[in-house]
Residue, then its C-alpha position, 0 to 999 in steps of 0.5 A: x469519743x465519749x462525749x464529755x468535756x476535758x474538765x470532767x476527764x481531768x477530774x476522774x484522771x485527778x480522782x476528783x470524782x469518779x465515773x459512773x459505771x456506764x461512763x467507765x465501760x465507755x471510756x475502757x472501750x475507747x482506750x481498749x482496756x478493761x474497766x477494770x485497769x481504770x481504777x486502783x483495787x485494794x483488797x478488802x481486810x478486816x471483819x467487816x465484809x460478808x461471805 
């Protein structure tokens, strides 16, 4: 549906590599989910982040 072979499915589904973010709205689309519920978020900590 997305146009892309299982190989590369099963490497972002194995985190091996990860889908751009163009391929991600795709494949949320698909699965009716949001691109959002496609990868694990960790809060940023420390010092080092701007704002």
């Amino acid at each position: 549906m997305v146009g892309i072979s299982k190989t590369q499915l099963s490497d972002y589904i194995a985190i091996r590599n990860v889908p751009n973010v163009e391929m991600a709205y795709s494949i949320a689309r698909c699965l009716d989910c949001p691109v959002e519920a496609l990868y694990n978020w960790r809060p940023l900590s420390g010092s080092n982040t701007e704002g």
